[in-house]
N, CA, C and O atoms as CSV, one atom per row, in Angstrom:
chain,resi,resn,atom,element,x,y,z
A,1,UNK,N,N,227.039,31.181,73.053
A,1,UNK,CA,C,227.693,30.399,72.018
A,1,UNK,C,C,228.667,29.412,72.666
A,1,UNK,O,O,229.384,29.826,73.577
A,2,UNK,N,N,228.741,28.222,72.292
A,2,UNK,CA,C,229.255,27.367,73.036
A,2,UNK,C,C,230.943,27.357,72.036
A,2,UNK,O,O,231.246,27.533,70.856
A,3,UNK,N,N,231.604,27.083,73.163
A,3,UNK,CA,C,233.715,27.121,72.629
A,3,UNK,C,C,233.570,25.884,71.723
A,3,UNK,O,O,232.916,24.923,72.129
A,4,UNK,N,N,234.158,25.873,70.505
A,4,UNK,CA,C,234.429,24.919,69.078
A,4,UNK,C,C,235.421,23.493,70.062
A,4,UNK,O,O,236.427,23.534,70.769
A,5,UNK,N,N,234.816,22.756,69.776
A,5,UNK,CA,C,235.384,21.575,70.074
A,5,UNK,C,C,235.797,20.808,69.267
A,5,UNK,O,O,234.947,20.704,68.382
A,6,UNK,N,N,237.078,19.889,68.971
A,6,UNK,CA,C,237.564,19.528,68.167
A,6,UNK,C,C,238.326,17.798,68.784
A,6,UNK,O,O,239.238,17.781,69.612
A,7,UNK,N,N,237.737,16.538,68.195
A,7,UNK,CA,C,238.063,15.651,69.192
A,7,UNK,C,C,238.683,14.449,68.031
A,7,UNK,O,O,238.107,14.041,67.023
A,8,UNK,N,N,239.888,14.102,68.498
A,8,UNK,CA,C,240.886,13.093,67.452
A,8,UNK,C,C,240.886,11.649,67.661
A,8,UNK,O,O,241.560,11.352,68.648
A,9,UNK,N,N,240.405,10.740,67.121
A,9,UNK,CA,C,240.271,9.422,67.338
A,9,UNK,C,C,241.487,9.003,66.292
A,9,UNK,O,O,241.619,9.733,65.309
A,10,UNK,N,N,242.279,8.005,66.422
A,10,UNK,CA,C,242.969,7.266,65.965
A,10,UNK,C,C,243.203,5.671,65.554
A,10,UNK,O,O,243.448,4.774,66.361
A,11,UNK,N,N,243.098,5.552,64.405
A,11,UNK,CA,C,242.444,3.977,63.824
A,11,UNK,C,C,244.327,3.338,63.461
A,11,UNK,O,O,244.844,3.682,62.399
A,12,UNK,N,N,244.957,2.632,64.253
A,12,UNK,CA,C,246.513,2.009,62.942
A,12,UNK,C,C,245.687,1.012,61.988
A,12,UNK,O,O,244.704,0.277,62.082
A,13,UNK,N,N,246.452,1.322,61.202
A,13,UNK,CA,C,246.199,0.727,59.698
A,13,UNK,C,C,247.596,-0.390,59.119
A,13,UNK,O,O,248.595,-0.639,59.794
A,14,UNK,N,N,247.320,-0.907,57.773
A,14,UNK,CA,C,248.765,-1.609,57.804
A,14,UNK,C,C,249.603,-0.633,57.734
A,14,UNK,O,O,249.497,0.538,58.099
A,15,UNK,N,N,250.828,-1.455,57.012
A,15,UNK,CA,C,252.210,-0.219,56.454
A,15,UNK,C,C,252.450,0.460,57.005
A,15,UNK,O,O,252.759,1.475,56.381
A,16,UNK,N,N,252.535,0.567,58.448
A,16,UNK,CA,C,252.699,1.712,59.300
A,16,UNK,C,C,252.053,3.362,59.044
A,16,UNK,O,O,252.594,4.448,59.251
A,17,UNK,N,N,250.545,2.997,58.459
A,17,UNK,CA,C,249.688,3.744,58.280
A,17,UNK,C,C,248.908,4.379,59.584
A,17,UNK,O,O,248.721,3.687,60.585
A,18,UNK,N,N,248.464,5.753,59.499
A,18,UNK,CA,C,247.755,5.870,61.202
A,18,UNK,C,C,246.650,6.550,60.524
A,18,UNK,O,O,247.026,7.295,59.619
A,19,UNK,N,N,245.244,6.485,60.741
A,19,UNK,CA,C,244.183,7.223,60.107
A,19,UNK,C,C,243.950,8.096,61.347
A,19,UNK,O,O,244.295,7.920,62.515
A,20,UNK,N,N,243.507,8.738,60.967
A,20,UNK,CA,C,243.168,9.710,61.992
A,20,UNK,C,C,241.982,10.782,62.116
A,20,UNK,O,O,242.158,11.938,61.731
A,21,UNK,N,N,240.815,10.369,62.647
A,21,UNK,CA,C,239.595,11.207,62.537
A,21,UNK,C,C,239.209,12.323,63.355
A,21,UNK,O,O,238.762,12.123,64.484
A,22,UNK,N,N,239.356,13.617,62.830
A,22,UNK,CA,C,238.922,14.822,63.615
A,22,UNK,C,C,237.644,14.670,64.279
A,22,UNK,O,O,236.906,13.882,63.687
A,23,UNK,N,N,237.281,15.054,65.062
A,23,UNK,CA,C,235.652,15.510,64.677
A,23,UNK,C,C,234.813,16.860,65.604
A,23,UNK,O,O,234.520,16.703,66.790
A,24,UNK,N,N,234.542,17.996,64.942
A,24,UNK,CA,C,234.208,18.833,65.460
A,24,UNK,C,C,234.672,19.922,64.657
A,24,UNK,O,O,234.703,19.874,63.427
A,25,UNK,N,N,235.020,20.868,65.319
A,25,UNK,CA,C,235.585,22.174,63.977
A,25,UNK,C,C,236.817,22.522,64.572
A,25,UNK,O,O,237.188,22.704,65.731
A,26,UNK,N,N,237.547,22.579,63.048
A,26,UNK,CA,C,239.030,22.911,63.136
A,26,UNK,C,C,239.016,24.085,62.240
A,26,UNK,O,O,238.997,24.234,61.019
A,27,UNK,N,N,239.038,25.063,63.527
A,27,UNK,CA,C,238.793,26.126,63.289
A,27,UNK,C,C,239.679,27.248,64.495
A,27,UNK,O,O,239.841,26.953,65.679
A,28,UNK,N,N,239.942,27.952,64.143
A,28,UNK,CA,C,241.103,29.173,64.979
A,28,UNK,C,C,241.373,29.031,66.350
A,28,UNK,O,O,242.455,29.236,66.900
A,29,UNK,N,N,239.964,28.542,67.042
A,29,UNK,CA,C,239.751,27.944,68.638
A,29,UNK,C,C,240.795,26.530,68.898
A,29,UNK,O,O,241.492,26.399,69.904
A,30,UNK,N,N,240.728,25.566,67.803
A,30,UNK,CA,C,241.187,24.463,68.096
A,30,UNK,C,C,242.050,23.968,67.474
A,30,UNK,O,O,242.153,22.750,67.620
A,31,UNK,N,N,243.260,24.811,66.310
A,31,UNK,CA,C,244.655,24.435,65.862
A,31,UNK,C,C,245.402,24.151,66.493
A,31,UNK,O,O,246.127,23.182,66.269
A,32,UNK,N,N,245.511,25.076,67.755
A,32,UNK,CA,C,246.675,24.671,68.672
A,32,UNK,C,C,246.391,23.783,69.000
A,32,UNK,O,O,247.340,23.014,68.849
A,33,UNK,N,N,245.175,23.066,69.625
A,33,UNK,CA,C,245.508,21.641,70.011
A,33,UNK,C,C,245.472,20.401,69.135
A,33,UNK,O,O,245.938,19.341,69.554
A,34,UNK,N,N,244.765,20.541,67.560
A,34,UNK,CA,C,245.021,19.687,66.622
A,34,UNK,C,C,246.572,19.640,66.329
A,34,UNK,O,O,247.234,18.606,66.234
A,35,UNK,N,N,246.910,20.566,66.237
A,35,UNK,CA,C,248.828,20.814,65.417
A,35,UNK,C,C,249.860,19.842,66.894
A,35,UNK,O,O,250.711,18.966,66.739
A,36,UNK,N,N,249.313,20.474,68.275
A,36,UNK,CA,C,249.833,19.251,69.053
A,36,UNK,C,C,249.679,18.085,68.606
A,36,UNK,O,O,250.590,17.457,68.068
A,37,UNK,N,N,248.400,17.612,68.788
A,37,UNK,CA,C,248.539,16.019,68.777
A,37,UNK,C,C,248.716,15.467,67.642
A,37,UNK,O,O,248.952,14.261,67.717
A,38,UNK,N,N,248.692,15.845,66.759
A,38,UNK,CA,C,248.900,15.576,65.133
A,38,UNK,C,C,250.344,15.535,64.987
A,38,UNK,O,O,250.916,14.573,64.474
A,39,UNK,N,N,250.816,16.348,65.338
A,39,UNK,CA,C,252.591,16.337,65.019
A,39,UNK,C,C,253.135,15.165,65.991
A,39,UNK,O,O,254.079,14.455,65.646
A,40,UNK,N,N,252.725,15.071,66.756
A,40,UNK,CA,C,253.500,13.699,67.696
A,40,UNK,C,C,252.981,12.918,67.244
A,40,UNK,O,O,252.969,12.075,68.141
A,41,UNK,N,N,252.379,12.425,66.266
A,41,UNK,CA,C,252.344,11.247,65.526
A,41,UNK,C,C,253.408,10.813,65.057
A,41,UNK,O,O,254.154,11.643,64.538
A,42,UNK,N,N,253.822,9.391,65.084
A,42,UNK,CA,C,255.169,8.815,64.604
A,42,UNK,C,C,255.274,7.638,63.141
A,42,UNK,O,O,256.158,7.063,62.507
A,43,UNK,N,N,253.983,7.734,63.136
A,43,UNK,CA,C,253.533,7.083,61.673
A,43,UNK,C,C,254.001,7.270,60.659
A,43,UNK,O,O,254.130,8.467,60.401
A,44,UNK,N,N,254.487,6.292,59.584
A,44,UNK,CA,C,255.233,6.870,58.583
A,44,UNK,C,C,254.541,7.666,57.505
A,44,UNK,O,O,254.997,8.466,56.688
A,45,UNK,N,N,253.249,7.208,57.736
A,45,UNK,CA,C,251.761,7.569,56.918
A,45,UNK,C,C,250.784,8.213,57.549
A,45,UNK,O,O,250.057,7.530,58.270
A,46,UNK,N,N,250.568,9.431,57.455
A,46,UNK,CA,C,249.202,9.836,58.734
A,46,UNK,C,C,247.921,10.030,57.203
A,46,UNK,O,O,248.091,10.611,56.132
A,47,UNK,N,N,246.954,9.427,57.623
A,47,UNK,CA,C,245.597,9.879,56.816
A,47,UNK,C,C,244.694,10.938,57.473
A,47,UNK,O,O,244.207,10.322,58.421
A,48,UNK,N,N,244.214,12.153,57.496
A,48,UNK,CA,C,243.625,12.443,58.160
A,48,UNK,C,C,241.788,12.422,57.678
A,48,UNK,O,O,241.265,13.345,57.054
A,49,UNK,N,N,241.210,11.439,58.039
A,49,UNK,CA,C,240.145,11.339,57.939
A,49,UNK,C,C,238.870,12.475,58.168
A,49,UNK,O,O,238.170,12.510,59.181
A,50,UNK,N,N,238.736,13.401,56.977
A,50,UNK,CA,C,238.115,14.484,57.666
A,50,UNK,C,C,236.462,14.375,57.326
A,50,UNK,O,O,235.873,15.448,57.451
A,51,UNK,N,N,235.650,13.240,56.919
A,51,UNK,CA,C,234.557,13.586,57.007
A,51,UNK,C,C,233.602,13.754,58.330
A,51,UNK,O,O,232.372,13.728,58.281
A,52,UNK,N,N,234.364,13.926,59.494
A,52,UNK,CA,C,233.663,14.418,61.023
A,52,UNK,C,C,233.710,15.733,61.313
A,52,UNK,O,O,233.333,16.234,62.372
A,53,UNK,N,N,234.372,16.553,59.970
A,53,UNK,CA,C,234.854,17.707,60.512
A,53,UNK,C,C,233.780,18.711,60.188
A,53,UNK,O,O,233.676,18.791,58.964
A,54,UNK,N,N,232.734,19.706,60.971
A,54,UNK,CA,C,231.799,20.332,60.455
A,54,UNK,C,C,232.284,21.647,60.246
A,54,UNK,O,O,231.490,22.516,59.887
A,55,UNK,N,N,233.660,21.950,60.449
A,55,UNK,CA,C,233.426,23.654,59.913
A,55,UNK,C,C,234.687,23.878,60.006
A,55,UNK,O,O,235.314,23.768,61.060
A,56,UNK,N,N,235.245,24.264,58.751
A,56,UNK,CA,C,236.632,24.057,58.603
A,56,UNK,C,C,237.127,25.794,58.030
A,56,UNK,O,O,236.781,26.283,56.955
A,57,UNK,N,N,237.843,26.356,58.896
A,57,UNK,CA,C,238.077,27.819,58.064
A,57,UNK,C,C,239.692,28.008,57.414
A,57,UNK,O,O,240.315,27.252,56.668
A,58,UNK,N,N,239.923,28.781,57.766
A,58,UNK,CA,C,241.556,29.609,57.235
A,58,UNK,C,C,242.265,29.150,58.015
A,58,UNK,O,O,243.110,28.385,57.550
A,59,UNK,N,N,242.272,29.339,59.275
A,59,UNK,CA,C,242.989,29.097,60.612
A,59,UNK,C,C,243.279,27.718,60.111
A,59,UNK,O,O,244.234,27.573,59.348
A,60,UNK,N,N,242.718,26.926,60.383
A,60,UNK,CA,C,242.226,25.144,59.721
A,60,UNK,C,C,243.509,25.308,58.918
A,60,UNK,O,O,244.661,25.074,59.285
A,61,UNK,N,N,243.016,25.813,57.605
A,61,UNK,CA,C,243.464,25.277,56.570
A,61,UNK,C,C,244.788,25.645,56.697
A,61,UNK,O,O,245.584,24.923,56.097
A,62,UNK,N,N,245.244,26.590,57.328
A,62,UNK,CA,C,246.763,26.888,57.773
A,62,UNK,C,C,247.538,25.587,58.421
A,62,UNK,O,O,248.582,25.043,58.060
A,63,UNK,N,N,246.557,25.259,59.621
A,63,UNK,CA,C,246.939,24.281,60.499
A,63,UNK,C,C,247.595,22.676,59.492
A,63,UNK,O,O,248.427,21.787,59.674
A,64,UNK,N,N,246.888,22.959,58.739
A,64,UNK,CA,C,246.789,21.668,57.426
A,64,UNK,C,C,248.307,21.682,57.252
A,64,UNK,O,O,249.102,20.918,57.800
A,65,UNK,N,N,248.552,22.566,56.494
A,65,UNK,CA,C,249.335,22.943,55.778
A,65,UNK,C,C,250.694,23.044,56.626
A,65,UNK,O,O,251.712,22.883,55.954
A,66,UNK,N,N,250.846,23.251,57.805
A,66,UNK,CA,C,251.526,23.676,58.366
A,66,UNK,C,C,252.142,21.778,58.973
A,66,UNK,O,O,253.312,21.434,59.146
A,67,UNK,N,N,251.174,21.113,59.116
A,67,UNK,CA,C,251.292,19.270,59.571
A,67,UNK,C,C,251.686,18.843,58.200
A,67,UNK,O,O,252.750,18.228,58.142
A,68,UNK,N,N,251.262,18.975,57.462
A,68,UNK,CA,C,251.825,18.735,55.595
A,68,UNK,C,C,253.152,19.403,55.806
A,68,UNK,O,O,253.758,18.334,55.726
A,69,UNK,N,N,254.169,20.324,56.020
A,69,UNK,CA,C,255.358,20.911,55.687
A,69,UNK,C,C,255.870,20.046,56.842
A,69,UNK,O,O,256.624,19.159,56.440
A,70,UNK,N,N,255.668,20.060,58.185
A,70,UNK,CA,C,255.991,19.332,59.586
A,70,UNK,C,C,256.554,17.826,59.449
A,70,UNK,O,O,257.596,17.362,59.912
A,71,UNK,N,N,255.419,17.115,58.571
A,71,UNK,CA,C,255.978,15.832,58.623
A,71,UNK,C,C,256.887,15.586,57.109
A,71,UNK,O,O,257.809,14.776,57.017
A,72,UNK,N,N,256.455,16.374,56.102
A,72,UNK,CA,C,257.523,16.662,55.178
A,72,UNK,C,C,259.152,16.421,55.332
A,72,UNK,O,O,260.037,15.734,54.823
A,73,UNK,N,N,258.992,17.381,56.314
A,73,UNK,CA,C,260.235,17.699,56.710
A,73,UNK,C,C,261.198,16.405,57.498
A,73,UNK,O,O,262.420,16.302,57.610
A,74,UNK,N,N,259.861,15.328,58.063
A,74,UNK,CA,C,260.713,14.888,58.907
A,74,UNK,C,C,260.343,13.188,57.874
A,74,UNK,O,O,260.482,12.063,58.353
A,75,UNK,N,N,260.007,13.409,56.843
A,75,UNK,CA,C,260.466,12.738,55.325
A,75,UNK,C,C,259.052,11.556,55.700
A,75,UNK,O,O,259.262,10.380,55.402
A,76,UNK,N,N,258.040,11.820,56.166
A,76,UNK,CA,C,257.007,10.947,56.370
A,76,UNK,C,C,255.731,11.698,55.417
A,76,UNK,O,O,255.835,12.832,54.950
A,77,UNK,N,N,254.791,11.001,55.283
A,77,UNK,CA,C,253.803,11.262,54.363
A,77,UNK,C,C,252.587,11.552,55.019
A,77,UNK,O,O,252.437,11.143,56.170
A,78,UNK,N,N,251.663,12.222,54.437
A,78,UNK,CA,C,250.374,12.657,54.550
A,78,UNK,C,C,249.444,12.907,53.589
A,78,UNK,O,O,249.747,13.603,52.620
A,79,UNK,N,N,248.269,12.405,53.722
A,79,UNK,CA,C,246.974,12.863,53.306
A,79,UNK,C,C,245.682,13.412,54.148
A,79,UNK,O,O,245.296,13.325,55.314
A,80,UNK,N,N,245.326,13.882,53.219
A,80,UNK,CA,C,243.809,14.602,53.449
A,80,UNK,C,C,242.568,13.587,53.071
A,80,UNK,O,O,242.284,13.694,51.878
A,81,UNK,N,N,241.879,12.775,53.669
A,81,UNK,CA,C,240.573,12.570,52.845
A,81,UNK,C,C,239.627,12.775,53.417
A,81,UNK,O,O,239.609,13.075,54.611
A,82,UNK,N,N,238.383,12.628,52.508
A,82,UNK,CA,C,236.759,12.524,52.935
A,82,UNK,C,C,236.479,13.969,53.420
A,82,UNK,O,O,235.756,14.217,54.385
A,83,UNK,N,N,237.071,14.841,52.718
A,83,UNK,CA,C,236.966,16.276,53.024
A,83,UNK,C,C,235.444,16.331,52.663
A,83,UNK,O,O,234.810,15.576,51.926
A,84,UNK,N,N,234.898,17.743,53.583
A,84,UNK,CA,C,233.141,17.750,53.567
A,84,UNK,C,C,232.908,18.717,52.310
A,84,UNK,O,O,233.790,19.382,51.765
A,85,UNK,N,N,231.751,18.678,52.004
A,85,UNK,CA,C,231.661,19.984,50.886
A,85,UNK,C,C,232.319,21.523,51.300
A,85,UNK,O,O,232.962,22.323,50.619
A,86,UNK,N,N,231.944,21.556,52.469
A,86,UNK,CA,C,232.780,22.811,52.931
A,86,UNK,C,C,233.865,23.077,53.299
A,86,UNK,O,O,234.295,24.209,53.517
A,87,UNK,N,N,234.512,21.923,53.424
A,87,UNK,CA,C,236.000,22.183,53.992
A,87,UNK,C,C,236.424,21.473,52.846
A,87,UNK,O,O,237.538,20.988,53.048
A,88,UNK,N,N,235.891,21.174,51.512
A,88,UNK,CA,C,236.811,20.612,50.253
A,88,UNK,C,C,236.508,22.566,49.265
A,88,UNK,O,O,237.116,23.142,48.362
A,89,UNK,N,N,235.530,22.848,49.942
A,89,UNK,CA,C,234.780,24.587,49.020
A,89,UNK,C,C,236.327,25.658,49.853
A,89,UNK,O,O,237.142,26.364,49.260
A,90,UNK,N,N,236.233,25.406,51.162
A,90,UNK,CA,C,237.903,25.800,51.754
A,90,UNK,C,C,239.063,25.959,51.204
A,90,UNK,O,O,239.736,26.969,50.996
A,91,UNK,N,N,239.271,24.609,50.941
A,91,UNK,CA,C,240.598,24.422,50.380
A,91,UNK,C,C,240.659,24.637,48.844
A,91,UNK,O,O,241.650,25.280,48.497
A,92,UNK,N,N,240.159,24.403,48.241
A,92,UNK,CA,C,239.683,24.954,46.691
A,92,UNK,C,C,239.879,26.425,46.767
A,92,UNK,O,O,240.617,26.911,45.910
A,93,UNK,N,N,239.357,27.193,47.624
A,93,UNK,CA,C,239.278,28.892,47.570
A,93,UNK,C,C,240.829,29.150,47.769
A,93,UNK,O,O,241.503,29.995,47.181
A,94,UNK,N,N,241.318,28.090,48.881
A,94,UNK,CA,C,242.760,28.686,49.316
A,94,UNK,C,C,243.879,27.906,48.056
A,94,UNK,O,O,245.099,27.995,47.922
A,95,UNK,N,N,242.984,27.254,47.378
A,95,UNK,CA,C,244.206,27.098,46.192
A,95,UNK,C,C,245.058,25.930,46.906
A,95,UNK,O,O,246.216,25.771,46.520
A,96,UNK,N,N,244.602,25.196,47.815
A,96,UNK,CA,C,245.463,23.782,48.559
A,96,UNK,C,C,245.170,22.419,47.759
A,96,UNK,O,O,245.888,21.422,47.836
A,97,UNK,N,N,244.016,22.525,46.985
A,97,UNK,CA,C,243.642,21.087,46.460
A,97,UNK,C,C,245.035,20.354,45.536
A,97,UNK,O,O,245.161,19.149,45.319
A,98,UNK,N,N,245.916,21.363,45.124
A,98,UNK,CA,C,246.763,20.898,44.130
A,98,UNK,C,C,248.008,20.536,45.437
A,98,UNK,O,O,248.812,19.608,45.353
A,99,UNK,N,N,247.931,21.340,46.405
A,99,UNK,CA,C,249.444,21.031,47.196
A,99,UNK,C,C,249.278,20.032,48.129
A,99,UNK,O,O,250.117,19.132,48.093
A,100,UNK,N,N,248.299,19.955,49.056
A,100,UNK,CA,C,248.297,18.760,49.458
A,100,UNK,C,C,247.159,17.463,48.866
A,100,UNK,O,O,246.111,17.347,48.231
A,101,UNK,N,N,248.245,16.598,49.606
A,101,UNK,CA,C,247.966,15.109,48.643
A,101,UNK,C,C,246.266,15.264,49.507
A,101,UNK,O,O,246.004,15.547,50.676
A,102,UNK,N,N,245.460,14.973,48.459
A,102,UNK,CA,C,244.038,15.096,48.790
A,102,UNK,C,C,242.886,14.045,47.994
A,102,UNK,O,O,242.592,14.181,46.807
A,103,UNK,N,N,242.289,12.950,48.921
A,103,UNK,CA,C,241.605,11.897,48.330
A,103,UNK,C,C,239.591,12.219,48.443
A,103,UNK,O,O,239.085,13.124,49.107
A,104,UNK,N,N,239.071,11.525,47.873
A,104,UNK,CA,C,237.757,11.522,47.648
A,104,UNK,C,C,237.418,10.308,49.236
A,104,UNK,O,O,236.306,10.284,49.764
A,105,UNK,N,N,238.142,9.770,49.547
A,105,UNK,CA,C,237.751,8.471,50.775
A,105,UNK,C,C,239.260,7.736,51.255
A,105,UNK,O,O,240.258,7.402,50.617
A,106,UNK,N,N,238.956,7.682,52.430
A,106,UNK,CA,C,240.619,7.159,53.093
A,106,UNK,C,C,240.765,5.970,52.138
A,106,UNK,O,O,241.888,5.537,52.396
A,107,UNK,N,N,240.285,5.287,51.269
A,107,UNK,CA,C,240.356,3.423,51.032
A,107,UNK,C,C,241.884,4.498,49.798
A,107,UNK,O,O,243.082,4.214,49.780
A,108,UNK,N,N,241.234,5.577,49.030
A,108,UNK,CA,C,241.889,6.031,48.361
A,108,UNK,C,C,243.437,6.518,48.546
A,108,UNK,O,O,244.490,6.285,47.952
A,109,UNK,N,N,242.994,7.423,49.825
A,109,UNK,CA,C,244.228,7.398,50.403
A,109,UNK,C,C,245.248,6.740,50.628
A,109,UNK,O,O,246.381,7.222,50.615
A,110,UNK,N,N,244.881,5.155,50.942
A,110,UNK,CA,C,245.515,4.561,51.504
A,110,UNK,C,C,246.540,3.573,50.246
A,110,UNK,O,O,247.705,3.185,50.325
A,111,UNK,N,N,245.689,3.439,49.336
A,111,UNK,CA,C,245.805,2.656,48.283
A,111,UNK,C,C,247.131,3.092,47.580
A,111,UNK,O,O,247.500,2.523,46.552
């Protein structure tokens, strides 16, 4: 079985917007290094662009949640979009669709 790989591309946007595309699985193997590079973002806006993401579990959805309270805190904003059927079937089970800000496509997000 090959180790879950998880790889972050970064698009700036206007408004001091930063999109930001996972791609691989964010999954228990690869929080710690998503929650790194995600939190040193200095954007006043992070989007996280998740339709690259193929397998999204608990661990994940912790990790989410945990960059949602992170930049909260430090009074900057975040979204979720382009979540996959399975990692939008995820967050639905864990009851997150209502807490974090969560779009159908980044244009939404961004808007």
């Amino acid at each position: 079985m090959q180790p879950a790989k998880l790889d972050i591309t970064q698009q700036p946007a206007s408004n001091g917007t930063l999109i930001a595309r996972p791609t691989g699985k964010l999954s228990l193997e690869t929080v710690s290094g998503f929650l790194q590079e995600t939190r040193a973002y200095s954007a006043d806006k992070l989007i996280l662009d998740m339709s690259g993401v193929s397998y999204l579990d608990s661990a994940g959805v912790g990790a989410l949640v945990q960059l949602f309270v992170h930049r909260r805190n430090q009074a900057k904003k975040f979204a979720v979009a382009a979540l996959t059927p399975q990692g939008a079937a995820v967050m639905q089970v864990a009851g997150l669709m209502k807490l974090l800000p969560t779009f159908a496509t980044v244009e939404a997000a961004s808007a």
